[in-house]
C-alpha positions as CSV (number, residue, x, y, z in Angstrom):
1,X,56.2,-34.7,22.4
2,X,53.4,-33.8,24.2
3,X,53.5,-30.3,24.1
4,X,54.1,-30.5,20.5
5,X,51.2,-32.3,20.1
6,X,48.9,-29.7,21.9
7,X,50.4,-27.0,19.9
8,X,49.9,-28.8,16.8
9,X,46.3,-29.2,17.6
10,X,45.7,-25.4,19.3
11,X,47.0,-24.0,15.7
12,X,44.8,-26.4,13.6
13,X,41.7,-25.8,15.7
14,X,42.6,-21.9,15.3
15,X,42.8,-22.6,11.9
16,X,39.7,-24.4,11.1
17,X,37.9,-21.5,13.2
18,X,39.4,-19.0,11.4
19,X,38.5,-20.6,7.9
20,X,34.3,-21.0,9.4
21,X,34.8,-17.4,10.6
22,X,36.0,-16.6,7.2
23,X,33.2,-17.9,5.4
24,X,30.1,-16.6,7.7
25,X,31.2,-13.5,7.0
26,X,31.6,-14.0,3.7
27,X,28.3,-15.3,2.9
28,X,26.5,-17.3,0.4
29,X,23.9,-17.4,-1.7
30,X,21.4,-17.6,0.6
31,X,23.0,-14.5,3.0
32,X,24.7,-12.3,1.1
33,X,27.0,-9.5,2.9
34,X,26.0,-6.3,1.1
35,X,27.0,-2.7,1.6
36,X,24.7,0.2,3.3
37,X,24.7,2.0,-0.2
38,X,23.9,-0.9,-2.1
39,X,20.5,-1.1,0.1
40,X,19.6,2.5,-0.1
41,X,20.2,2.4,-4.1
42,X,18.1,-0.8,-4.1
43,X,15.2,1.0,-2.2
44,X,15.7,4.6,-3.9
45,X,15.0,2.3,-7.0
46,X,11.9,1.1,-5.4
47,X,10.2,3.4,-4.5
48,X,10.7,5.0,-8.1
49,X,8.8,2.2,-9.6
50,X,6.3,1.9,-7.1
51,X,3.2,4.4,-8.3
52,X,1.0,5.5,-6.2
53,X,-1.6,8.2,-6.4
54,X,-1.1,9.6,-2.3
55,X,-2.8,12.9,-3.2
56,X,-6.2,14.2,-3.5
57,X,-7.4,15.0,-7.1
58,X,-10.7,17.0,-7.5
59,X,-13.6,15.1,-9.9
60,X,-16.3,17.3,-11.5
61,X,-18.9,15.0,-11.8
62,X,-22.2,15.6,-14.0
63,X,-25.9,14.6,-13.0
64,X,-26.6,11.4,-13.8
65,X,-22.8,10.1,-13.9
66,X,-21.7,7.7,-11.5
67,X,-17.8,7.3,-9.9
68,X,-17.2,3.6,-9.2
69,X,-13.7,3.2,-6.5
70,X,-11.1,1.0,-7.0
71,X,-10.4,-1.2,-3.4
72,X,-9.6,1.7,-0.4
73,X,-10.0,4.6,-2.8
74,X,-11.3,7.2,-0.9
75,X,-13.5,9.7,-1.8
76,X,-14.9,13.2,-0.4
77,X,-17.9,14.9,-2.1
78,X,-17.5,18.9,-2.2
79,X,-20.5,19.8,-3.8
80,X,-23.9,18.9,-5.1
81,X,-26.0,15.9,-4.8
82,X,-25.1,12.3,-4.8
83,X,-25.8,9.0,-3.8
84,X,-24.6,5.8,-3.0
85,X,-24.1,3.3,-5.6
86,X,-23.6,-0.8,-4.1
87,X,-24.8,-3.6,-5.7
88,X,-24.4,-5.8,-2.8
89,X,-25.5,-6.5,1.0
90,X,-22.5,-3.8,2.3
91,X,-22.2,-0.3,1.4
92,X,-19.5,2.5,1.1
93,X,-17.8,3.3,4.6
94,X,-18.3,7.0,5.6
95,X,-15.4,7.2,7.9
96,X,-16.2,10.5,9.1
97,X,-19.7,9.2,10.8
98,X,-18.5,6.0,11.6
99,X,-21.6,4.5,9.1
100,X,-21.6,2.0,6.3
101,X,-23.9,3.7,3.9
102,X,-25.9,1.1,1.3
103,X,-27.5,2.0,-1.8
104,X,-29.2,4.7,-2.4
105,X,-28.1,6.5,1.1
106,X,-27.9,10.5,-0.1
107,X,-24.0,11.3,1.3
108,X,-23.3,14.6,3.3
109,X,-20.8,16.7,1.7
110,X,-17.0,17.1,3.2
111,X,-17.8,13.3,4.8
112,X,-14.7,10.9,3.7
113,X,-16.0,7.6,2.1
114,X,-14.2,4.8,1.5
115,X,-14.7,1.9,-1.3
116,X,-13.3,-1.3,0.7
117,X,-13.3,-3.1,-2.6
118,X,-13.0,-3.3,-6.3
119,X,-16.5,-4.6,-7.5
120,X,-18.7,-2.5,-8.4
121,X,-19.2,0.6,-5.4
122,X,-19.2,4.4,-5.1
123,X,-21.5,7.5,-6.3
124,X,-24.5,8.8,-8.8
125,X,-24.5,12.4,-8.7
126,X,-27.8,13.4,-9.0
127,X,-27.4,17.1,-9.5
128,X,-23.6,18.5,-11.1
129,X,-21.4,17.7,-8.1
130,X,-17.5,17.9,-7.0
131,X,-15.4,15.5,-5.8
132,X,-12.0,15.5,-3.9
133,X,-10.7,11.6,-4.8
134,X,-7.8,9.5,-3.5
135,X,-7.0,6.2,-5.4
136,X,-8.2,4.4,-8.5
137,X,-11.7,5.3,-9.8
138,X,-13.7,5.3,-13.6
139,X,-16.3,7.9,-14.3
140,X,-19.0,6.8,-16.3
């Protein structure tokens, strides 16, 4: 009777295992089991809706206008005559010196600038001038 007993027990034990094995790996709501494609279609899809302007465009920019950046656009000036345009206490990082330049600093052509923020910085060309630009910007 006793034997019986530990057998009875072994096989229920190996059956409440198997039934907590069976739904870990099943998952729930919270952790759901999903398949290697699944993923990759749910990243391929992604990155398809994701936009985002990685490449350089060139800006011809007239004398007197003025390109304000978007946050971390970043901007390299070809050609002509410009200055900085920033309203408040910081200035447009030139990456390529290593400076923050503030308003009214003339910038050195085929210098990379970068506009940290959204409000309000960038360049005045003073004389017709080229630009190389990376990111969001308005010409006015």
């Amino acid at each position: 009777m006793k034997k019986q007993t530990i057998v009875i027990l072994l096989v229920l034990m190996a059956i409440i295992g198997g039934c907590i094995g069976a739904y870990a790996a099943a998952g729930d709501a919270d952790d759901p089991i999903v398949t290697k494609s699944y993923v990759d279609q749910q990243i391929s899809s992604l990155k398809s809706s994701v936009t985002q302007n990685d490449t350089f465009s060139v800006v011809h920019v007239a004398a007197g206008q003025t390109v304000i950046g978007g946050e971390g656009t970043e901007i390299i000036l070809r050609s002509g005559d410009a200055r900085i345009v920033a309203p408040g206490e910081n200035g447009v990082s030139d990456i390529t010196a290593g400076l923050d330049l503030t308003d009214g600093t003339r910038i050195t052509t085929n210098h990379m600038l970068l506009t940290p923020r959204n409000d309000g910085r960038g360049l005045k060309a003073i004389t017709e001038a080229y630009l190389m630009v990376k990111g969001d910007y308005t010409l006015s």
